[in-house]
N, C-alpha and C positions, 0 to 999 in steps of 0.2 A: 733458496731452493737450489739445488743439484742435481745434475741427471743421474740418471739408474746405470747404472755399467753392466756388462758383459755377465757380472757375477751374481747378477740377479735375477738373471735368467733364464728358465729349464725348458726342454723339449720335453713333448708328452708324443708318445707312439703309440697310434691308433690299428691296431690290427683286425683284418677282415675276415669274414669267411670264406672270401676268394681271396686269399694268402695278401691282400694287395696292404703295405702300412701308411698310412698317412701321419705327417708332422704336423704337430700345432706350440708353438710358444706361447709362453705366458710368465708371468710374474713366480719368482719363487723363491725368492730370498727370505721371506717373512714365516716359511716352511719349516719347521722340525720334521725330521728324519722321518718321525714316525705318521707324518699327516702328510706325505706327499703321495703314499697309497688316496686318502683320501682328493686328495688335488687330481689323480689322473684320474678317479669313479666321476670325478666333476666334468673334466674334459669329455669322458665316454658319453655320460648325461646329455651333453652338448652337441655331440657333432650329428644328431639328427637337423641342426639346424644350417646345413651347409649338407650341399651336393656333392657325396658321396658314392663311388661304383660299391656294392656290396653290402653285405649287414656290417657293422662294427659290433667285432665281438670279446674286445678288449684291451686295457690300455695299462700303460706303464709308464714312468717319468725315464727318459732316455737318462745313461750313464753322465753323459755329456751333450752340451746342445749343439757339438760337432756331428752329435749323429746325425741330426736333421738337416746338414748342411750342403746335401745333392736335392734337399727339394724344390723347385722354380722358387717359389717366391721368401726359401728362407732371409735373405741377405737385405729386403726392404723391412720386413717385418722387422727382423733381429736391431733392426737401426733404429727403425720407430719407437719401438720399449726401449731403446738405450735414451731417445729427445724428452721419453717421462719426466716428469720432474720428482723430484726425492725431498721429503722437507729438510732443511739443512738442522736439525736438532744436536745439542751440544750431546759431545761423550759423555755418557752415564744419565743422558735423560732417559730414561727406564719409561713412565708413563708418555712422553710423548712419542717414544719407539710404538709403546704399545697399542696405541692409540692409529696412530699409521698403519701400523701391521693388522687391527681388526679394522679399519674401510680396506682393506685392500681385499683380506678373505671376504669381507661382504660384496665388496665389486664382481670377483670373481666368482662369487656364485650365485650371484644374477648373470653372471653370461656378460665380466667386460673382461679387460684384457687378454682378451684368447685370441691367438693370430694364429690362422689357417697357414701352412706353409705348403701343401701338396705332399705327393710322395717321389719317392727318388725315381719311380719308376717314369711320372710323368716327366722329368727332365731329361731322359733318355729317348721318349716320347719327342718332346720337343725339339730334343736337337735332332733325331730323324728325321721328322720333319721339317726344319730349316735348311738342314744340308738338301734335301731333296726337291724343295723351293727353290732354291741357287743353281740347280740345274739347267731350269725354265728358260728359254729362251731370251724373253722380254728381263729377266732379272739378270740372266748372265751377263747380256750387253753393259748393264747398270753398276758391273763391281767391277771398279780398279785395280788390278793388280790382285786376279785373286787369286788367294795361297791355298785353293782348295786342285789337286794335280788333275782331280778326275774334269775340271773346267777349262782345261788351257785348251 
């Protein structure tokens, strides 16, 4: 067994009808060109099952899964599917690629490997709100040397 790399996998952008997108990863290396439409109708499928502001009114497999990389929780997720394991099959084993590559589209549409990552908005969100916690009195005391100017 081998882990899965960086190259396996895709961001899916879930767009709302309040403009807001959300990022979700997932497995995508087992993907032809032409069925990675069908990969993100899968994602849209899904994201009724996670707490969402808005209707989701459609989705698309990002260019690169750099796009997804302002959303809170991309960077645990994107590491998690890298610890998968990959079966180590020899070059040119053909049936047992393919054999791998149909559990994986059957996992995936039963609803596994899909990692929530947020949207980049919420990370803008978040760091508002921690610079604006660091303010607080009882927290100011608590940070050494801090390089935030508006606290000195």
């Amino acid at each position: 067994m081998k882990p899965f790399t960086g190259e396996d996998i895709i961001a899916v952008a879930v767009r709302h009808t309040n403009g807001r997108v959300n990022y979700f990863l997932t497995l995508g290396k087992f993907y032809w060109q032409e069925e990675l439409t069908e990969i993100a109708a899968e994602v849209l499928s899904r994201t009724t099952a996670f707490a969402l502001d808005g209707e989701p009114q459609e989705a698309e497999v990002c260019y690169s899964v750099g796009d997804a990389a302002e959303a809170p929780y991309f960077f645990e997720h994107f590491f998690a599917l890298c610890r998968l394991q990959l079966p180590d099959y020899q070059q040119g084993d053909q049936a047992a690629y393919d054999a791998h590559a149909l559990r994986i589209h059957e996992e995936i549409r039963a609803g596994g490997h899909l990692y929530y990552c947020g949207s980049s908005l919420d990370r803008a969100e978040y760091r508002s709100r921690f610079w604006s916690m660091r303010s607080l009195p009882h927290v100011k005391s608590k940070i050494p040397n801090d390089p935030d100017p508006q606290n000195a």
